[in-house]
C-alpha positions in Angstrom: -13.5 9.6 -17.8 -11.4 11.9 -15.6 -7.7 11.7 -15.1 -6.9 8.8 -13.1 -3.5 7.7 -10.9 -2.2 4.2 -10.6 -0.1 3.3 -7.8 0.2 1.2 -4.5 -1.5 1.3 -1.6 0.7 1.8 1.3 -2.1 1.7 4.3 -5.6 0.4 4.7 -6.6 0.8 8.3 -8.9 4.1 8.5 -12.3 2.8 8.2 -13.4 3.7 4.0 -10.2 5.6 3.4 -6.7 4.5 1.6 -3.3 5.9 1.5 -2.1 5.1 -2.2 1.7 5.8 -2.6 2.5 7.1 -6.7 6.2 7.1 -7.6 7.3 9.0 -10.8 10.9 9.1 -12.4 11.6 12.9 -13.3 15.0 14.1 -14.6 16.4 17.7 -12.6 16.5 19.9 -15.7 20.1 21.3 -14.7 22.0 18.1 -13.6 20.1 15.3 -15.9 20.4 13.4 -13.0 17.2 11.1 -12.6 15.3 10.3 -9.2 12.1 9.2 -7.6 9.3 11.5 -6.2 7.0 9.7 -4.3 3.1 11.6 -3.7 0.6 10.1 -1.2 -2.7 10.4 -1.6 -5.9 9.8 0.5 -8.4 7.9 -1.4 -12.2 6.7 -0.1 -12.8 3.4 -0.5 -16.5 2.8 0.0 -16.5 -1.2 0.2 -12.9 -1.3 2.2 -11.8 -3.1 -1.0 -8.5 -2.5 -1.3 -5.6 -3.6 0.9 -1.8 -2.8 2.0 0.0 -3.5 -1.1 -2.4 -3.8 -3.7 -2.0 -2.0 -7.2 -5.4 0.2 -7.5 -6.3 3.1 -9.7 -8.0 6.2 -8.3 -9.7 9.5 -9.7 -10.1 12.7 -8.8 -13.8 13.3 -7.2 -15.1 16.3 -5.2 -13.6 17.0 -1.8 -14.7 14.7 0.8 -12.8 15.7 3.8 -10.2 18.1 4.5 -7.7 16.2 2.4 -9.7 13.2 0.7 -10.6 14.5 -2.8 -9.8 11.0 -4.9 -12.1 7.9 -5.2 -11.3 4.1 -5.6 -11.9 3.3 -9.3 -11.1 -0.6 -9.1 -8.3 -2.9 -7.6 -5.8 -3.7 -10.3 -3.5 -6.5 -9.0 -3.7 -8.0 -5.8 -0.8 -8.3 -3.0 0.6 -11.1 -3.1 1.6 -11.3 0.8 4.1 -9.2 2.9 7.3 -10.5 4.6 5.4 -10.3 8.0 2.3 -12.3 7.0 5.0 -15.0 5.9 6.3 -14.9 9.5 3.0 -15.1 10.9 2.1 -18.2 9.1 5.3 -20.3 9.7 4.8 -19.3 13.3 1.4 -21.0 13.4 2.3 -23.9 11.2 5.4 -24.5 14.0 8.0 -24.5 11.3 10.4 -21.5 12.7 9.5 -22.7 16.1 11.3 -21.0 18.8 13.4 -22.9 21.5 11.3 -23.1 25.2 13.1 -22.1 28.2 15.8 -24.9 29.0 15.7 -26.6 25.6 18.3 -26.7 23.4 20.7 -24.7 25.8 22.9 -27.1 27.5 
């Protein structure tokens, strides 16, 4: 099989299309200091498989657009939830519940 990427995907919400996020650790060749490039890449994801924050691998395919030439090859790990999905769900379940208009302020 072709050369595939792992990394994370950092948005989900063009219809069949991913952005996956790939960090690598290189070391300047003068300074030996380390630090973290960051690529982005545009992947198609046929079946909409893959959401914000999962761990997929992708592999180089024929272009499909202007600046989609990778392809889902599977999910690896799924997200386990985002900071504002917590908030979301406490809201509903009334457990951060904010104070109404004249309670609480006396």
């Amino acid at each position: 099989m072709a050369h595939t990427l792992v990394g994370i995907v950092s948005s989900d919400k063009r219809d069949k299309t991913i952005t996956v996020s790939i960090e690598n650790r290189e070391t300047h060749p003068l300074y030996r200091k380390q630090y973290t490039k960051t690529r982005k890449y545009t992947a198609h994801d046929e079946k909409n498989e893959a959401h914000l924050g999962d761990k997929v691998e992708i592999a180089p395919c024929r272009p499909l657009s202007k600046t989609k030439s990778f392809k889902l090859v599977k999910v690896l790990e799924r997200s386990h939830g985002s900071v504002e999905l917590k908030e979301e769900i406490t809201d509903v379940l009334g457990e951060n519940k904010p104070a109404e208009d004249g309670e609480g302020e006396k």
